[in-house]
N, C-alpha and C positions, 0 to 999 in steps of 0.2 A: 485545584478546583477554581473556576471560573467566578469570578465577581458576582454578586447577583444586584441586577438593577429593578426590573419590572420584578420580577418575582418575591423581591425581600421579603416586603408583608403580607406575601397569600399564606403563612400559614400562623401568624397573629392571630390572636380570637381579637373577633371585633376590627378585624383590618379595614374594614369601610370607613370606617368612624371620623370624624375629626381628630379629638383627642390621640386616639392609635396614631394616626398619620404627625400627628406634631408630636409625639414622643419618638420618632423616626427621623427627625427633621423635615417635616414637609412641612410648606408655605416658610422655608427660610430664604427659599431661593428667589421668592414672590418681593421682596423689599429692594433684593439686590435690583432684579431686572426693572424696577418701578422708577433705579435711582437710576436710569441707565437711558443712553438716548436709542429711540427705536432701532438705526440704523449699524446702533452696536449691537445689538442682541440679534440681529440678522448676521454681522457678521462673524459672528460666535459662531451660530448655527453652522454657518456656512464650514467655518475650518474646522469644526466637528466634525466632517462627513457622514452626518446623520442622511440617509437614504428614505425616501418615502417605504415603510414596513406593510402596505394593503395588498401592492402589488407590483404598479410601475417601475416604481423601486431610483424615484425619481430627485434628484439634491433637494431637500427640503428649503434651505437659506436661500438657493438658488427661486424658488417657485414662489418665498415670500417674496422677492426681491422684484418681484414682475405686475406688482400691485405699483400703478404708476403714479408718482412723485409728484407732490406736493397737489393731488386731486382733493377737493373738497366735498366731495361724494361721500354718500355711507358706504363703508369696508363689512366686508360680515367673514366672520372665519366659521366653517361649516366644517362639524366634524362626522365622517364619516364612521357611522359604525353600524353598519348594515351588516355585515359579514354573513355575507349569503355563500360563500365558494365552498362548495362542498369539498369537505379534509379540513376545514377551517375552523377555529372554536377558542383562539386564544384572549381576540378581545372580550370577550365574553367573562373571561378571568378579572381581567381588569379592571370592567364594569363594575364586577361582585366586587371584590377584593382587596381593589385599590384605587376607589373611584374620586378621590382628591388630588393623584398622580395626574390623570387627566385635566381637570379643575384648573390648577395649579398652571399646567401647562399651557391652558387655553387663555387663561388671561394674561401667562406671561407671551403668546404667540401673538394676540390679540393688541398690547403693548406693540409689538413690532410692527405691526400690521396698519395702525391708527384704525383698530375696528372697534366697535363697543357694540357690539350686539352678536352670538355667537348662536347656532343651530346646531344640536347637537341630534343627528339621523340614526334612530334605534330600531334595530330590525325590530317587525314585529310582533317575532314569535320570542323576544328574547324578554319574558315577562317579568321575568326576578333582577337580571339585571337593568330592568328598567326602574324596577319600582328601588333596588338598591342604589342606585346613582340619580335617582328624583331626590332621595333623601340626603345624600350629599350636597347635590346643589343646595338643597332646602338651610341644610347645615352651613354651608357658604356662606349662604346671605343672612342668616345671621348673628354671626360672627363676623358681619363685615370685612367679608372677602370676595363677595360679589355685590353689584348695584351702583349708587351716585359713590365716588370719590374715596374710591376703594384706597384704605389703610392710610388716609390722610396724603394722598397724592395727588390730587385731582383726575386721577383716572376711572370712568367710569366702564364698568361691563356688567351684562348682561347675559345669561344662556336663558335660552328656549328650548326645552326637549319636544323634537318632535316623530313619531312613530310612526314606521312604515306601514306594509300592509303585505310584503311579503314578497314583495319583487324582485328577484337576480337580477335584473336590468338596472335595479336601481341602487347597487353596488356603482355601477358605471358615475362614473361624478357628473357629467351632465345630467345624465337621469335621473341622479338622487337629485337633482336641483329644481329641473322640471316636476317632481312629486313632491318636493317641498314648497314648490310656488302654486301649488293645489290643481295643476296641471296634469295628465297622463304621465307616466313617467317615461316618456321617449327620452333617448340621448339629441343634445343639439349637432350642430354643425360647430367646427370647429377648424380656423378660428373664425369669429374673434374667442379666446382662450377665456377661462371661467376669472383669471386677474383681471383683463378687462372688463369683460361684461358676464357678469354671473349670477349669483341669486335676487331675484327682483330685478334684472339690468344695472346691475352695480359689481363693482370689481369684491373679487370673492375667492378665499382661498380654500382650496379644501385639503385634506389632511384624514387620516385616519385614528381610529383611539391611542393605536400601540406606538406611532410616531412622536404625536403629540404628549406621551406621558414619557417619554426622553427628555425633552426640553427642560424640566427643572433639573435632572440631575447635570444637564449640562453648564447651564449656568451656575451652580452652586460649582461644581468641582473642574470646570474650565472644557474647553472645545479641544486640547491639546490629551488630554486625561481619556474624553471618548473615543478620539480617532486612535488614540495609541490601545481601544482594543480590540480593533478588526482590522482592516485589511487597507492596501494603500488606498484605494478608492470605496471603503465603504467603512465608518466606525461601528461602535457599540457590540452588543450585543442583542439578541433578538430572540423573538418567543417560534419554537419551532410547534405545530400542532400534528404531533403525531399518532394516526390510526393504520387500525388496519391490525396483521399477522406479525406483532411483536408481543414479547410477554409484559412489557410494563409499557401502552400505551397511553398519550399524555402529555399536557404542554412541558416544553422543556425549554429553558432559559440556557444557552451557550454563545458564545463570540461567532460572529459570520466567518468565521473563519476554519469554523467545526466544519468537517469531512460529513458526507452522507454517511461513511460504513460507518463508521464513530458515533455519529445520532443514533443509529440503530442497535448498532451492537455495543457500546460502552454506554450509553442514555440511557436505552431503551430494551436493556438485555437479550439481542437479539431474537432471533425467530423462536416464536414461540414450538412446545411440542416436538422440540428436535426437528421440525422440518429445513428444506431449504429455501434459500430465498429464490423470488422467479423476476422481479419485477418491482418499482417504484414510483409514485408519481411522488415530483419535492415541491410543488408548488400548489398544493391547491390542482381539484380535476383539469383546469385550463392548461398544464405544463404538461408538456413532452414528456411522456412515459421512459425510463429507463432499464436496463438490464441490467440484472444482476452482476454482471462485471463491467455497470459505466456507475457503480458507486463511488468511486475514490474522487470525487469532485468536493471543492470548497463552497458551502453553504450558502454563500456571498451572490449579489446580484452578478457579477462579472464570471465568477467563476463556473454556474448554472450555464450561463448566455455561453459562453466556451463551449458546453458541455453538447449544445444543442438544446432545452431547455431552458425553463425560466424560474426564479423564485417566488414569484407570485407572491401571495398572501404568506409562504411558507407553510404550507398543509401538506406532511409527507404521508402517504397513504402506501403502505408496506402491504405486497402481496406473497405470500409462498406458492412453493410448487403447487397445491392444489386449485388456484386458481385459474379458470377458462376466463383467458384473454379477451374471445369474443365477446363472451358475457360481458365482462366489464363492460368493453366499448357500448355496449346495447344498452347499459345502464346508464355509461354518459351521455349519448348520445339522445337515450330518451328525457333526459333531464333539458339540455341543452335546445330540441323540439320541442317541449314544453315552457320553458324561459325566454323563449325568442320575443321581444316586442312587436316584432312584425312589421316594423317600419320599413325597410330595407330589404329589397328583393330577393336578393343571393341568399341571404339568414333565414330570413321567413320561409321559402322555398326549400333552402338544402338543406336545413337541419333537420325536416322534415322525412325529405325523401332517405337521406342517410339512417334514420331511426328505422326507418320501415327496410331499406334491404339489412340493417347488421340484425335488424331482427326477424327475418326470414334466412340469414344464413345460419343463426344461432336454433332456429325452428330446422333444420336439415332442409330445405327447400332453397338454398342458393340455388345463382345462376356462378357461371366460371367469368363471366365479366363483371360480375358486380363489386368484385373487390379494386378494380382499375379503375371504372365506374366513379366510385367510392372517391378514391384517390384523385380525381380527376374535377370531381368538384368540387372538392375541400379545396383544391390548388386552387382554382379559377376565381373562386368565390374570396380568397384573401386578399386582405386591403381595399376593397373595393365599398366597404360599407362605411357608414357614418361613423360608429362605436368600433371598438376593441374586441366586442360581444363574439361575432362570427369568428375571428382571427383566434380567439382564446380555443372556442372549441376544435378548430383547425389540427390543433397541437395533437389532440390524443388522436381524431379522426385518422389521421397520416402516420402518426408515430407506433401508432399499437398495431395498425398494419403491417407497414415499412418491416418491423423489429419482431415479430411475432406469426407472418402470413403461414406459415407454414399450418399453425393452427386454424385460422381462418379458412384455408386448403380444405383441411383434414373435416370437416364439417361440407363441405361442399360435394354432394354427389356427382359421380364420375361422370353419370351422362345428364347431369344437368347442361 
């Protein structure tokens, strides 16, 4: 059985608490990293091969390290925790459950960083883990673990929690920065990168909840300890959020190095009902849908990226045989035409037009070109935008096609 990191104290009663959390060892790691010079604790991170866990899946040690050297500027470390990707649901856990993990992590990130002022971006609708991780903080500071001259060190931090309004776009880290500076929430242009110029025009790092609530365990038990439990280029372990047509769906704590059929069928007691399985999305709806025999892939950023596919947020959405394909798509796809910011032509335009034909060929009223059609815009339309936003939905638009057309077929009348 697999070490458990994030997950230890979700099932403590009271695991939010201070108290619970420092009967756990938490905040032991917070004196070590306080005695430490910033530019170590970066490079700890680094030889961890902690991975950005939201989506990009991008070296964390590597992305603090782009905050430029010896700037006199305010630094702000901005935690991402919108988790809007639908299939997604595990920071959410952590908010509840083990929201001093986070805490912890932020001022030892913040340490590294030279930031004192931290923005913590809470979806909207997530109302209990707000008001559970507002009382955390609240706990922090008085205890003197947050504020002027934290635990006799002269370092001082600060969080700010501040609450979306509901936006997918502002999942996107430029966007959550523009909705945080009380701005629309458009994505910017990039670069210059959100190190250099980010929240307010100041160098700013952003990060995610389940990223940043690794950092204490790594500096307590060393960079060498995480990487040795995942894969050559990617440590730790990670919260997989799985839904969908399994009998025990549910966040699940494994090494990236866990197999798809494994999460599902040793996790997650395979397919529910006796049925069979038909299909997978492993990342969050933005990833590349899979087949039932492109399971055997390693859970891992790299391993997905091989696979054709991404690990995204880690959101596995398990479908069985009863599922119409089309359907699905008509569901992302209406999701995806509703989330668009609209800035950017290709996005605003085709995600549009594509909701409206997968939902006239799921109505029986296809045309016979409209699946090439389909295909043809999703292609054109990639990289061409500001955000990541269009290219996300790219994945299913093309892949539930490509890998499943015969259904899409079978819905299309012959003398359409």
């Amino acid at each position: 059985m697999a070490e458990k990191i994030f997950t230890r104290n979700f099932d403590r009663p009271q695991s939010h608490t201070l108290g619970v959390y420092r009967e756990t060892g938490g905040y032991t790691a917070l004196p070590k990293a306080l005695a430490m010079e910033p530019t170590a604790i970066t490079e700890e991170v680094k030889k961890s091969n902690l991975r950005g866990l939201g989506g990009a899946a991008f070296p964390t040690g590597m992305k603090w390290s782009f905050i430029p050297k010896g700037s006199t500027a305010p630094k702000y470390l901005v935690i991402n925790a919108d988790e809007g990707e639908p299939g997604t649901f595990k920071d959410r856990y952590l908010l509840e459950r083990d929201p001093h993990a986070l805490i912890e992590g932020m001022i030892i990130a913040a340490r590294a960083i030279d930031s004192h002022v931290g923005f913590v971006y809470i979806r909207g609708e997530y109302v209990k883990p707000w008001q559970v991780f507002s009382g955390a903080v609240k706990e922090a500071y008085e205890a003197g673990l947050l504020g002027r001259n934290i635990q006799g060190s002269g370092f001082d931090f600060d969080i700010v929690i501040h609450r979306g309004a509901g936006a997918y776009i502002c999942g996107e880290e430029t966007g959550l920065l523009s909705s945080l500076e009380g701005k629309k929430g458009w994505p910017k242009i990039k670069p210059p990168f959100p190190a250099i110029k980010g929240a307010f025009g100041q160098p700013t790092i952003v990060n995610n909840v389940e990223t940043i609530a690794a950092v204490p365990h790594i500096i307590n038990r060393g960079a060498e300890w995480f990487a040795g439990l995942g894969t050559k280029t990617q440590g730790g372990t990670r919260l997989y959020s799985v839904s969908g047509h399994v009998v025990k769906p549910g966040v699940v704590e494994a090494p990236v190095s866990v197999t798809l059929r494994s999460l599902i069928y040793d996790h997650c007691g395979g397919i529910r009902d006796g049925r069979r399985l038909k299909a997978v999305v492993p990342g969050g709806s933005s990833a590349p849908i899979l087949t039932a025999d492109e399971i055997d892939v390693s859970m891992d950023a790299d391993g997905l990226k091989a696979a054709g596919t991404m690990i995204g947020s880690a959101g596995v959405i398990v479908m069985d045989e009863t599922v119409s394909i089309p359907e699905a798509l008509m569901v992302v796809a209406r999701f995806y035409a509703h989330e668009s910011c609209g800035q950017c032509t290709p996005c605003r335009e085709s995600t549009g037009w594509i909701y409206k034909m997968s939902h006239r060929i799921v109505d029986g009223k296809g045309r016979k070109e409209d699946l090439d059609t389909i295909l043809d815009v999703a292609k054109r339309g990639a990289g061409t935008t500001i955000c990541a936003f269009y290219d996300g939905a790219v994945g299913p638009y093309v892949s539930y096609i490509e890998k499943f057309r015969d259904e899409f077929e079978a819905l299309i009348p012959r003398d359409a």
